[in-house]
N, C-alpha and C positions, 0 to 999 in steps of 0.2 A: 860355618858348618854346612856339610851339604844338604841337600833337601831330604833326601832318602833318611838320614839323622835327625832333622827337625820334626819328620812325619814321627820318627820312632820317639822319639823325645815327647811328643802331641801324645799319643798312639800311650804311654806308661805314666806320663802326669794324668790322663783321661780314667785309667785302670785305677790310681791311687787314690783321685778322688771320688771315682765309684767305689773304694773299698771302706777308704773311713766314713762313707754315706749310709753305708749298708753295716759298720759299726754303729754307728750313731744311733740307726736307725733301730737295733735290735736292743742297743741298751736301754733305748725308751721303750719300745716294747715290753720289757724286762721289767723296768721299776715300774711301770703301771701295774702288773700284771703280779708285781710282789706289793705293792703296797693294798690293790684289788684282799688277795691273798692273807693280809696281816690283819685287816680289817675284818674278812670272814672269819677267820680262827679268834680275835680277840672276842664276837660277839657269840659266838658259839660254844667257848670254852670256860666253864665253869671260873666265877671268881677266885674260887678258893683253893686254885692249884698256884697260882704263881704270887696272886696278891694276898697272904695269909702268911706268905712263907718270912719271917723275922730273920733269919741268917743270911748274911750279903751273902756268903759262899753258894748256900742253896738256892740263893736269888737270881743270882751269876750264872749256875747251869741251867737254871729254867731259863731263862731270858736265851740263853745259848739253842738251847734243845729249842726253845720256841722260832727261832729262826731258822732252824735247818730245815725245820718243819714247815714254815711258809715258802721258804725257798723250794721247795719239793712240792708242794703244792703250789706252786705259780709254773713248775715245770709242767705238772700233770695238768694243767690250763692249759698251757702253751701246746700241752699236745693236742687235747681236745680241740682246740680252736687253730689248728696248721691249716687241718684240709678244708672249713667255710672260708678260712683267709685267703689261701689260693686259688678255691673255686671265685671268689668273689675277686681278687687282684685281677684273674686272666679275664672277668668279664667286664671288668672296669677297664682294662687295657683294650677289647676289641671294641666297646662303645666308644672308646677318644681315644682312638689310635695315635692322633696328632698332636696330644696335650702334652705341652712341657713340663706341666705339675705334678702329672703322674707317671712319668715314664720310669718313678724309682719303684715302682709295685711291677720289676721285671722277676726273671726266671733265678738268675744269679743269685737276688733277695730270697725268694723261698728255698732255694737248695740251701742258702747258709743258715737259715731258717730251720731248714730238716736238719742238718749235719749238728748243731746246738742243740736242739731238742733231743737228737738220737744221743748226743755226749752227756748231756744233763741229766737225762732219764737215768741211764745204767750207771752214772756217779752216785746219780740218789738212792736210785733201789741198792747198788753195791756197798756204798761208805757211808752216805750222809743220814739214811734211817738209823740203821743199825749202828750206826757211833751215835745218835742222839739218844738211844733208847739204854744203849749199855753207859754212856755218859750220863743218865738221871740215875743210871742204878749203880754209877760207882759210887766209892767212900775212899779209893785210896790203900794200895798195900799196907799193910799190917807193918810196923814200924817203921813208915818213911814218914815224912814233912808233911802236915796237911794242908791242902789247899787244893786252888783250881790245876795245877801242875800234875798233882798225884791224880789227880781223875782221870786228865789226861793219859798220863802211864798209862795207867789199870784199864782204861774203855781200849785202848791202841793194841794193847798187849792182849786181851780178850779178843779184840774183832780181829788182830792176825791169827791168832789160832782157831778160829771160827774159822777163818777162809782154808787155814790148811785143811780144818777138819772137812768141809765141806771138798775143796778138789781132790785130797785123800780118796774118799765112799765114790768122788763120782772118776778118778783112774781105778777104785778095785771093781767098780761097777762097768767102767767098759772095760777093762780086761777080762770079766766074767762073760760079757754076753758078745765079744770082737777079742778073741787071744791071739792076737797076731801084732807082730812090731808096730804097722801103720796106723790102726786104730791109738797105740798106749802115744804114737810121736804129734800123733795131731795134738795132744792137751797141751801140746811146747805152746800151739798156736790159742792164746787164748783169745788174745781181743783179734783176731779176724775170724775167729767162726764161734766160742765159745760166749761169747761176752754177748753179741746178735742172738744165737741161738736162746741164750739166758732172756732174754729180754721178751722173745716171740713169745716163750711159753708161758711168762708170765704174763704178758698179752694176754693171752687166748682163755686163760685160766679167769682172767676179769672178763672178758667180756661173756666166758659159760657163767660165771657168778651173777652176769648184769642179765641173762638171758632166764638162768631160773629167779632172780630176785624179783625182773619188773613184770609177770603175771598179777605174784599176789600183792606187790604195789599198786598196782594198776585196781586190783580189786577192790582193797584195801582203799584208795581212797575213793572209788564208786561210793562204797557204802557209806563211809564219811558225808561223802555230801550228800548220798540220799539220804541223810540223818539229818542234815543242818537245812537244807532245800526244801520247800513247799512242795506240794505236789499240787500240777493245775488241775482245777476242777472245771475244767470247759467241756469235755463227753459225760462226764455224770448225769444221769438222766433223775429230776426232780422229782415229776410222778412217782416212780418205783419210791423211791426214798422216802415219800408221802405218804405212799400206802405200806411201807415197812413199819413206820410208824406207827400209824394209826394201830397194825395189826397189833404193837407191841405193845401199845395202850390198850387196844380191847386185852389183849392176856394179862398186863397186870390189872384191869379194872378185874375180871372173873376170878382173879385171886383173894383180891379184895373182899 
């Protein structure tokens, strides 16, 4: 083979095993970050929603809906924790610039990084809540077969008609306030501008939530702990306290 082949041959074995490195690397990620996640929901959520329940079938979509649920919360982790990861990879990479241990905390790793998180997030807020939440409240059509099958149907069949009802209101709502062809052709394009768009705004919509909630958290536990916390008495001045005293003694002795 010629050289110029050998380089390129070097040059795409070099590409494949930076790519299952950077697989590797995010599925551990992942199962940390869902078992983190199972363990928070297990100790936080009441005994008596899952372990009470006697019907394997009703046992079977808890256990189901309880996973979709950790999975979705190890996404919304993975989000919170992208930008210290990357802030802290790019300054771990400029202090050892020459270290072979860590040259896999490059750029490549956090863009595949963001690109999963940005898929993970809009699957979850899109399909994976709202099928778990219509999947605990199904029972199954009215004269079919019971079982985990028919929930299925009925959750699938609800959250398709949910999505029409929902793109429905939002093509008669831009053809009310943009009546012109190009506005009604862009909703063809969902996942390049509709599906990002969806996402920003529920963004922004938690973080006004997070902006008016941490005030009166914040206040909220001030007063907490100035409930539970001593207060030092090191500036209290003893005299004064001594003659408050006494004075309080001489008025109840004159009552006396």
């Amino acid at each position: 083979m010629a050289p110029v082949e050998l380089d390129a041959l070097a040059v795409r074995e070099q590409l494949f095993h930076e790519r299952v490195r950077e697989c590797l690397i995010c599925a551990l990620l992942f199962a940390s970050l869902y078992i983190l996640c199972h363990f928070i929901i297990r100790h936080f959520k009441k005994q008596t929603d899952f372990a009470a329940v006697h019907d394997d079938e009703d046992a079977a979509v808890n256990r189901i809906a309880l996973g979709l649920c950790t999975f979705t919360l190890a996404v919304a982790l993975g989000a919170v924790l992208l930008l210290p990861f990357s802030i802290m990879s790019n300054e771990v990479l400029l202090s050892f610039p020459h270290n072979y241990y860590i040259q896999w905390l490059n750029g490549s790793l956090v863009h595949g990084l963001w690109n999963l998180v940005f898929l993970f997030s809009n699957l979850s807020l899109v399909f994976l809540m709202p099928f778990a939440y219509f999947f605990t409240e199904s029972e199954g059509f009215a004269g079919s077969k019971k079982g985990i099958m028919a929930r299925v149907y009925e959750t699938s069949v609800v959250l398709l008609l949910l999505t029409l009802l929902v793109l429905g209101m939002v093509w008669v709502a831009s053809a009310i306030v943009s009546n012109d062809a190009a506005s009604r052709q862009s909703l063809y394009d969902l996942w390049e501008c509709y599906l990002p768009y969806l996402y920003s705004c529920i963004s922004l919509f938690g973080v006004l939530l997070l902006l008016l909630c941490t005030p009166f958290g914040l206040s909220t536990m001030f007063t907490v702990t100035g409930k539970l916390l001593v207060k030092p008495r090191l500036l209290e001045d003893l005299d004064e306290q001594l003659s408050c005293t006494r004075f309080e003694e001489a008025a109840i002795t004159r009552r006396i």
